[in-house]
C-alpha positions in Angstrom: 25.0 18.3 25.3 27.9 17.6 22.7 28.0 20.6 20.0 29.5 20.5 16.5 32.3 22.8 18.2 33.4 19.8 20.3 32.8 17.6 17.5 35.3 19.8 15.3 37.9 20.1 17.6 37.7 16.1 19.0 37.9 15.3 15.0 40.4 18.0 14.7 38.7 19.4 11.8 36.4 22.9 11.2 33.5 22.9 12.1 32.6 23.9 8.7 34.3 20.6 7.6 32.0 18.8 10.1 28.9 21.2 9.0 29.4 19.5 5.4 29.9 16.2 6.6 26.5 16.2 8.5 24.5 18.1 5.0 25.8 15.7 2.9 27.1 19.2 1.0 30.8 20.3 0.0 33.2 18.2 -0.6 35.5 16.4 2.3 37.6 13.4 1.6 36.7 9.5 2.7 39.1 9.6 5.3 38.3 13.3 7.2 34.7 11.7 6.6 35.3 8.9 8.4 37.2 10.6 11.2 34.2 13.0 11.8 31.6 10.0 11.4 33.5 8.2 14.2 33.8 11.1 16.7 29.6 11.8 15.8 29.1 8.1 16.8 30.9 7.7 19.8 29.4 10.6 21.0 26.1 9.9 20.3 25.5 13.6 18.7 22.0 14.3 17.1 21.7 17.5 14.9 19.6 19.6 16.5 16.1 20.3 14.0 15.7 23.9 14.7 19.5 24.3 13.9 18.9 22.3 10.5 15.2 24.3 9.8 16.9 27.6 10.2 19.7 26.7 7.6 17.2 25.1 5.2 14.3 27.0 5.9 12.5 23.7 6.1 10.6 22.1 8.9 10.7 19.2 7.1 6.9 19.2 8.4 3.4 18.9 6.3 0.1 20.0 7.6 -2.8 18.0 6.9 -6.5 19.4 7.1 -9.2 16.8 7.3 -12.8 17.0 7.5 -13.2 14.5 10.3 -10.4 12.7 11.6 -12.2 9.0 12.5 -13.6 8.1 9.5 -12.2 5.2 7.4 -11.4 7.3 4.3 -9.5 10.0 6.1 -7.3 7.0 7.5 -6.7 5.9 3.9 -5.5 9.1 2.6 -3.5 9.8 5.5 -1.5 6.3 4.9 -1.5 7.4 1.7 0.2 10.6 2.2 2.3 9.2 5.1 3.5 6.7 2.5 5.4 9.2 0.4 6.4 11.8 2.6 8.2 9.5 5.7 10.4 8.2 2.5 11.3 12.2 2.2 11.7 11.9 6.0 8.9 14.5 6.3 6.4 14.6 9.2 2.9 14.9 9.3 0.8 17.2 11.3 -2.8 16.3 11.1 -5.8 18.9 12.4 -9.5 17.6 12.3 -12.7 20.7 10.9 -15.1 18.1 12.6 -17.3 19.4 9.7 -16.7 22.6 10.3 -16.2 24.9 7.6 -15.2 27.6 9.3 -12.3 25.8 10.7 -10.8 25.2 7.9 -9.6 29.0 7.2 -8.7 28.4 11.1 -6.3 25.8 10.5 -4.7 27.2 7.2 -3.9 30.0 9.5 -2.7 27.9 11.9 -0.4 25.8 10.2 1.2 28.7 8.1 2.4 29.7 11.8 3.8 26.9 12.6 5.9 27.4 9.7 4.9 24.1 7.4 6.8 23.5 4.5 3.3 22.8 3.0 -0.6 22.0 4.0 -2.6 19.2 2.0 -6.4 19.9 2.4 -9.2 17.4 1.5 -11.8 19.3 1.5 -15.8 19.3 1.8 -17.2 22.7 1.0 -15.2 25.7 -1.4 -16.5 29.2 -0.7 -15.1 32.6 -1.5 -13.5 32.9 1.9 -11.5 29.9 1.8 -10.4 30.4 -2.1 -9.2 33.9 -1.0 -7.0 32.4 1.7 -5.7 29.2 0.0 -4.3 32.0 -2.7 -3.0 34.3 0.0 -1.2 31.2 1.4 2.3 31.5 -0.4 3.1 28.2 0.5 3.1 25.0 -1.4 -0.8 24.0 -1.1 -2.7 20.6 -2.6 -6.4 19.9 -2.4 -7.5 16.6 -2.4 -11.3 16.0 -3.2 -12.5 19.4 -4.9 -11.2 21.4 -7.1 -10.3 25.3 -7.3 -9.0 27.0 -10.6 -4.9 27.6 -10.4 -4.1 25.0 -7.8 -2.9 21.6 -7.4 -6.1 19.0 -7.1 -6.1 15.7 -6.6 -10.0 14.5 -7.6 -12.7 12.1 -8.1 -14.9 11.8 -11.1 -17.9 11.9 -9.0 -20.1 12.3 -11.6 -19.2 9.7 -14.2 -19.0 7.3 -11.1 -22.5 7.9 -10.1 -23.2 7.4 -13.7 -21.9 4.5 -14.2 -24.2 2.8 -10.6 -27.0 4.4 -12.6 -26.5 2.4 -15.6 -25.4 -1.1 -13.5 -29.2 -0.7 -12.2 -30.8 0.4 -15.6 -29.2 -2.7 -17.2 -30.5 -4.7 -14.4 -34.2 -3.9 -15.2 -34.7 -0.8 -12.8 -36.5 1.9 -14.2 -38.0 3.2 -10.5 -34.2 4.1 -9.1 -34.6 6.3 -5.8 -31.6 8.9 -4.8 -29.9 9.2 -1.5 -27.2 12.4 -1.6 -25.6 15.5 1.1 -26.3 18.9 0.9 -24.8 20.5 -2.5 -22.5 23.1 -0.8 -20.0 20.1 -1.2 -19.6 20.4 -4.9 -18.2 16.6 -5.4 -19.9 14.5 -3.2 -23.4 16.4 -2.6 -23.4 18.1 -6.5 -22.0 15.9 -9.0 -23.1 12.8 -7.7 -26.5 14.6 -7.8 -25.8 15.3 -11.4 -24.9 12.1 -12.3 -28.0 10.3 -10.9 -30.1 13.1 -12.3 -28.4 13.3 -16.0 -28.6 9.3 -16.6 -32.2 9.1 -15.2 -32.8 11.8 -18.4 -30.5 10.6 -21.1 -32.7 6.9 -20.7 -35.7 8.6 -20.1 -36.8 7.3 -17.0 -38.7 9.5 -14.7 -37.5 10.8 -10.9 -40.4 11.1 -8.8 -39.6 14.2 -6.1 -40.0 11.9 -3.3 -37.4 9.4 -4.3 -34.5 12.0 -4.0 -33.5 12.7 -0.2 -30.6 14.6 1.4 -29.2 13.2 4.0 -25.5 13.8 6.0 -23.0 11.6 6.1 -23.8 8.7 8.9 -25.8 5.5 8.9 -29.2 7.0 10.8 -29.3 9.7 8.0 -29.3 6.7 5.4 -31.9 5.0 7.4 -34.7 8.3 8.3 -34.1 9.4 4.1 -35.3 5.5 3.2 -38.0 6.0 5.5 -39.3 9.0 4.0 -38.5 7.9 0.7 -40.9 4.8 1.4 -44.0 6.6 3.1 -44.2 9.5 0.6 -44.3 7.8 -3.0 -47.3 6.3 -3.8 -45.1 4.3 -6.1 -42.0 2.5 -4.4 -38.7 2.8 -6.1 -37.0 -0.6 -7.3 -33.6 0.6 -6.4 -31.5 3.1 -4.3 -27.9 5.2 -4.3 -26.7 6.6 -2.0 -23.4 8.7 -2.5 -21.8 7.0 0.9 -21.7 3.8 2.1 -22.6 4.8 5.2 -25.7 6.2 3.9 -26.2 2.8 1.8 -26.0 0.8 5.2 -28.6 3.1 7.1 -30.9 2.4 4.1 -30.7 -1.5 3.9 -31.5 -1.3 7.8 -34.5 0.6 7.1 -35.7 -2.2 4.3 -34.7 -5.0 6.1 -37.3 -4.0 8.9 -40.1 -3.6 6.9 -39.8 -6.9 5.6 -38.6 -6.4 2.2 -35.4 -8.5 0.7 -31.9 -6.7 -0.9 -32.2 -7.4 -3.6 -35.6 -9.0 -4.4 -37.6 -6.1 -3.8 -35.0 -3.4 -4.0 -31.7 -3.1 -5.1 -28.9 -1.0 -2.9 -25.8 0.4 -4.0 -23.7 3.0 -2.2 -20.0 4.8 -2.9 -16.8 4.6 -1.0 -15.8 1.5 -0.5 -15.9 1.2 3.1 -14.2 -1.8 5.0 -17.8 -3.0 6.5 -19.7 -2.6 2.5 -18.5 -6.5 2.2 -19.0 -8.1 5.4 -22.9 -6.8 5.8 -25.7 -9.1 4.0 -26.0 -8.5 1.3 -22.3 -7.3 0.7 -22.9 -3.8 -0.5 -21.9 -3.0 -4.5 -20.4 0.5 -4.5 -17.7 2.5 -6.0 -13.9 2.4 -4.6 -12.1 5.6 -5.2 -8.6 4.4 -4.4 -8.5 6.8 -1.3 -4.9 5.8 -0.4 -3.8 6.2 -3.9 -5.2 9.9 -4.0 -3.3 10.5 -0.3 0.1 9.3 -2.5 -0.8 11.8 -5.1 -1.2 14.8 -3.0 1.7 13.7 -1.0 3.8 13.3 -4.7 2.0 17.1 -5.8 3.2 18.5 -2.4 6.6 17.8 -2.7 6.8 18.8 -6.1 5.7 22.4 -4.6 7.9 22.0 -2.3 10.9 21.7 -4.3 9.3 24.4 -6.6 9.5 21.9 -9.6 5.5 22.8 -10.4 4.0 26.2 -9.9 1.4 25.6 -12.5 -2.6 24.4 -12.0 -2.6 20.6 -11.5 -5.6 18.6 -11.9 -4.9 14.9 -11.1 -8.1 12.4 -11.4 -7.9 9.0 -9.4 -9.4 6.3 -11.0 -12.1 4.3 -9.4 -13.4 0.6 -9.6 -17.1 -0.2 -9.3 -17.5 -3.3 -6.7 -20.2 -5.4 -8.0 -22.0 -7.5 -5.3 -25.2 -9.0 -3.7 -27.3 -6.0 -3.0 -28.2 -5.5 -7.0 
């Protein structure tokens, strides 16, 4: 294995000369350049990382937390990020909570071993234990999907979103609109979507039966047993349905399609996430795209910023969304 010694002395240069050469750093004239360039290329010599990471104190490596690695929107947002960081020749290194939330403290540890310049997190549920160690990092740190006071967020606006379906149906004619959400301890998707439907069923004074609001988890059968219920335990069937996931949406339609009913004839469907199958199912599925691989490019933008300490301050970047209006309303 050829070293920057042999390099030096084949060039007939230091090997502080050929040390600046290979940084980019110092200044060395065109034609010493050129000389050590040549010698590098003939030889075939690649500068060892750990070498390079020791001198920079860079890995020139990004960990990625995600909440479950085979889902369509964690493949958007890791393009996304992937987009912007390979230009920066960063790499990624991706680690998968399965849901777990417990993992996620887990993983923060992990990665902060393994000596990332900085960990992206999308995250699912905040508690006090994972606030505690996010702060106790002290390393560059984004979060992507929730939002904790002092740090760099990348967001939604989950509620005005959810708001917005709510007021697509009211102005349609639906008065009876029945709720599909996830458990609340994941403030953005199961809380303010919540809020939303909630707050515009008030503010047009339209009433929400207790049986028409069902928490599910994330996954088509969920979508399809909380439309079930939803049917058999209100004496007076809803008109319409949202469900804060297109997956959950999906699941649903199943349900009313068996029992005979039409989307949208006898109820209306809409769901959230613009998900690659919400178009090609009949009736294509209206829903809310939250430009998932735009939010990856923003983390990926905020991270590097941290990285090159250009931004210690709180950060709070909402991507904007587009409702997708189609056949199921």
């Amino acid at each position: 294995m050829i070293t920057i010694k042999e390099i030096a002395e084949r060039a007939r240069v230091s090997r502080t000369t050929v040390s600046r050469v290979l940084n980019n750093s110092g200044y060395v004239s065109e034609e010493v350049k050129g000389r050590v360039m040549k010698v590098i290329k003939e030889t075939g010599y690649v500068p060892s990382e750990n070498a390079k990471s020791l001198r920079t104190k860079r890995t020139k490596v990004i960990g990625v937390i995600l909440p479950k690695i085979s889902t369509e929107t964690s493949s958007k947002l890791v393009k996304g990020i992937d987009e912007v960081l390979a230009k920066d020749g960063y790499q990624i290194l991706l680690t998968n909570t399965n849901l777990v939330p417990e993992k996620e403290i887990e993983f923060l540890r992990l990665l902060k071993s393994r000596h990332v310049d900085g960990i992206i997190l999308s995250a699912t549920n905040i508690n006090h234990p994972l606030v505690d160690e996010i702060h106790n990092l002290n390393i560059p740190f984004v979060l992507v999907g929730q939002y904790i006071h002092g740090l760099a967020n990348v967001v939604f606006d989950d509620y005005q979103a959810t708001k917005d379906i709510v007021h697509l149906l009211i102005n349609k004619g639906h008065k009876a609109i029945a709720f599909i959400g996830v458990d609340e301890t994941d403030r953005s998707v199961g809380y303010l979507r919540k809020k939303g439907y909630l707050d515009s069923m008030k503010e047009n004074d339209l009433p929400v039966e207790e049986s028409w609001v069902r928490k599910g988890i994330f996954d088509l059968e969920s979508g399809y047993d909380s439309m079930k219920t939803i049917f058999h335990s209100s004496r007076e069937k809803p008109t319409a349905v949202i469900a804060v996931t297109d997956r959950l949406a999906i699941g649903a339609m199943q349900f009313i399609k068996q029992m005979g009913l039409s989307i949208p004839g006898d109820i209306a469907v809409a769901g959230m996430g613009a998900s690659e199958l919400s178009q090609f199912i009949t009736p294509a599925l209206t829903t809310i795209d939250f430009s998932i691989k735009n939010a990856g490019r923003e983390a990926a933008s905020l991270i590097l910023e941290k990285v090159n300490e250009e931004n210690n301050q709180e950060i709070i970047r909402t991507i904007k969304y587009r409702l997708l209006i189609r056949d199921s309303i």
